[in-house]
N, C-alpha and C positions, 0 to 999 in steps of 0.2 A: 527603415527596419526597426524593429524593437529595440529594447534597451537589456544589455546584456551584462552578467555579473564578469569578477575575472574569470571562472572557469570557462567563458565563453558558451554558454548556458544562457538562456533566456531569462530574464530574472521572474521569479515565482516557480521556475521549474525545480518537480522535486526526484530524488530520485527512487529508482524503483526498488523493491523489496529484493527483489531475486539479483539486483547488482550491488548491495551495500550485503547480502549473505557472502558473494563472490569475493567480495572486499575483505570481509571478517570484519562489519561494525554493528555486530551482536547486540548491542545496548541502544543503538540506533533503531533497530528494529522491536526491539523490544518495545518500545516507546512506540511505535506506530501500530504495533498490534494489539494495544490495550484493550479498547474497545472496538471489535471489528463490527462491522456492518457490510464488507463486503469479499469476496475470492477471490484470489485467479483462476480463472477457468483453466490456464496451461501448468500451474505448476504449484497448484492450491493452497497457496501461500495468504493470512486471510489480513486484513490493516483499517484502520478508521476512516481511512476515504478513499476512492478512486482510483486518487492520481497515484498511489505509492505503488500497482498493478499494472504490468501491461495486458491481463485483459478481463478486467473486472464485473465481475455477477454478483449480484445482492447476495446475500445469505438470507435463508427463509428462517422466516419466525418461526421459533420452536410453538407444538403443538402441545395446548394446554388442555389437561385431560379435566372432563367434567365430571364432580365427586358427586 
């Protein structure tokens, strides 16, 4: 089996947005949504990569208007 942290957590496993909100660790979250690049499609919560989602959809590039 894999190598696992004390939480008994796979190590590299991060956790996700919508249970560190459940938590109240605000500033946690904050730090992951800096620069999003993706959603959750269930509970549109948006963060820097992937894994901090359980069910992640790109965000589309904003449409740049031609002058």
């Amino acid at each position: 089996m894999g190598e696992k942290e004390q939480s008994g957590k796979p190590a590299g496993h991060q956790e996700r947005i919508c249970k560190l909100k459940k938590d109240g660790k605000l500033e946690e979250i904050d730090r992951l949504e800096l620069r999003p690049i993706v959603y959750c499609n269930k509970c549109k919560a948006k963060a820097n990569h992937p894994s901090y989602l359980c069910n992640p959809r790109a965000l589309k590039a904003p449409k740049v208007q031609k002058v």
